[in-house]
N, C-alpha and C positions, 0 to 999 in steps of 0.2 A: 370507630370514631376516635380521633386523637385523644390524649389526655391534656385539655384545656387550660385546667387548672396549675397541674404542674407546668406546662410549658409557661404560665403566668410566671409565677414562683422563680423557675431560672430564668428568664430574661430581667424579674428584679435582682437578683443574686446578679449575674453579668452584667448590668448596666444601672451604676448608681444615682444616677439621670430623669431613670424610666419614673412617671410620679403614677400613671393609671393605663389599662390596659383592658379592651373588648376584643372578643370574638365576636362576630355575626357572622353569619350565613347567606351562602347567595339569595336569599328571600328577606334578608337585612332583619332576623331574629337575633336576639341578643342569646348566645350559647356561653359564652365566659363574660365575666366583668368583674373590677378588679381595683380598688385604689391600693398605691403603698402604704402601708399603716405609717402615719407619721407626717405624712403628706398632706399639705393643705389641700382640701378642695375648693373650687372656685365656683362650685353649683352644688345644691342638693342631691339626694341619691338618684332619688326620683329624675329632675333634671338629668342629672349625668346617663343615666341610662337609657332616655329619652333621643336627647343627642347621641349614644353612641348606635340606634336602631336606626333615625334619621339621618342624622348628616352623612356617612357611608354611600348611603345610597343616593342622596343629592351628588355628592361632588365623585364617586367613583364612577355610576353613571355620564356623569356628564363630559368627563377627563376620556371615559373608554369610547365616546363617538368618535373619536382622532383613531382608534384601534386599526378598520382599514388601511389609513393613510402611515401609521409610523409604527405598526407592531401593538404588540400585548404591551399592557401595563403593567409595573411591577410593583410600581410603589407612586403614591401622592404626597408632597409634603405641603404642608401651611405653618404660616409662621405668625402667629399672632404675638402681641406684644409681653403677656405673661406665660406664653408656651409655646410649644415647638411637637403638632401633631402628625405623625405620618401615618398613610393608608397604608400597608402591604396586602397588594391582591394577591390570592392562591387559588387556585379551580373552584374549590369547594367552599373556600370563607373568605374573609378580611380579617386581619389584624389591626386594630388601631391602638396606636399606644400615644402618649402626654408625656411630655420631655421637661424638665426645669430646662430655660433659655437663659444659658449664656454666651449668646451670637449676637455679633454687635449688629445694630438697625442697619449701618451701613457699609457692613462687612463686604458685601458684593459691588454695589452701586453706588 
């Protein structure tokens, strides 16, 4: 099994962005979890870890019904108004990591 914790650890070293960061597992158990020390949260722990066993599996599910028709997924992003979360699927887990936003509302559109 990977080492979790550290892969935590350097993706906040590399990216000064990252505010919080879950593992789960294809069965959507929470195997790492992880706020930046320093980093506001926007939920209690409890909450946060709640959401990172649930929503994975709502919306990576529901992104990989397209799977026949356009290929594997690699990644999901959402962009809500105080963050910027991506899903990263891998065979065996998910990554989700909480981004500080600073992308304008209508940078695209």
């Amino acid at each position: 099994m990977p080492n979790f914790e550290a892969f935590i650890l350097e993706r906040f070293r590399a990216e000064s962005a990252v505010r919080y960061i879950a593992i789960v597992d294809n069965e959507y158990r929470v195997l790492a979890s992880k706020q930046r020390e320093g980093s506001p949260s926007y939920m209690n722990e409890e909450q946060t870890r709640n959401f990172a066993s649930i929503v994975p599996e709502i919306i990576v599910e529901a992104v990989e019904k397209l799977t026949p028709y356009l290929g594997k997924v690699g990644g999901i992003t959402v962009h809500y108004e105080k963050a910027l979360v991506i899903f990263y699927r891998f065979e065996e887990f998910i990554v989700f990591m909480s981004f500080e936003t600073n992308v304008r509302k209508n940078s695209i559109l």
